[in-house]
N, C-alpha and C positions, 0 to 999 in steps of 0.2 A: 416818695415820688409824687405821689398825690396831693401833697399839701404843697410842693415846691411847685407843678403844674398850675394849682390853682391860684397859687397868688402871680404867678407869669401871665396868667389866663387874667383877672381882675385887675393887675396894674396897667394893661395894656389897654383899659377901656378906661383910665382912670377914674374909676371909683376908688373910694375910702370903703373900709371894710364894714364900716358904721353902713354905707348907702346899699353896698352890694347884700348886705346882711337883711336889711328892706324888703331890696327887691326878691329875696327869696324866702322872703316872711320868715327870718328867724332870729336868736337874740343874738345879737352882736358880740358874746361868749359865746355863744355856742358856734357862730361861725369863727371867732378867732380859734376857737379848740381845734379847727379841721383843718384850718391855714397852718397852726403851727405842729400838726401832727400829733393833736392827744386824743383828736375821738374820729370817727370817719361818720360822715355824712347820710342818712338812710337813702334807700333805692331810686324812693320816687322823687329825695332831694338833686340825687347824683344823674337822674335823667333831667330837670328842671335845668340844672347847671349845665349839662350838656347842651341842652336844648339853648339855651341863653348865649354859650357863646358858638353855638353853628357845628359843635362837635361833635364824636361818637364817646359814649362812656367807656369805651377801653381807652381812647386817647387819652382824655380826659384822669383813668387812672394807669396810664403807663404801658400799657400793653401793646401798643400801639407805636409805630413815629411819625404817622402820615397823618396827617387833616386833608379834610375835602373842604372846597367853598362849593356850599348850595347856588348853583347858574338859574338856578328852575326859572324859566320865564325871562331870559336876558336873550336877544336877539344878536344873530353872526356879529353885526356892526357894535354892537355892544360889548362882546366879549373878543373884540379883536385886540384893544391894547388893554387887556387883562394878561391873555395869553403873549401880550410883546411884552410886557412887563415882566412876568413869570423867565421867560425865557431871555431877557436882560438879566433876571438876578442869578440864575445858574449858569450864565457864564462870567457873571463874576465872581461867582464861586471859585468857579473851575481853575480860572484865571491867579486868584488868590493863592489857591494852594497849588499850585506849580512850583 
């Protein structure tokens, strides 16, 4: 679950696993190891990663199905078509699977 999360989580920012591997100071085998499910990641890596893409480390490894997005400091007017957005795409959910 972890490793299929985390490469869902990295291709949506498109990076290359060369760049993403960089950004979290490790070698680029040792980050494909965790993407492909042969080694897991240590604590203070697994909170780094969370922390980079705005998640909790139970979502992150699977415990979890909800993300939050951090508003911290975004004003009513600001998160008004956030929330009209959000609430367009659950009813097309809804809609879909009728």
């Amino acid at each position: 679950m972890f490793s299929e999360q985390l490469k869902k989580l990295r291709e949506s920012t498109n990076l290359s696993q060369s760049q993403f591997s960089n950004r979290l100071n490790v070698a680029k085998q040792t980050y494909c190891n965790w993407e492909n499910g042969n080694a897991m990641p240590s604590i203070s890596k697994l909170i780094m990663i969370a922390d980079y893409f705005g998640i909790s480390v139970d979502f992150l490894l699977g415990r979890e199905n909800q993300t939050t997005l951090d508003i911290t400091g975004l004003t009513e007017e600001e998160l008004a078509p956030i929330r009209q957005l959000i609430y367009n795409l659950k009813n097309q959910q809804k809609k879909s699977g009728d």
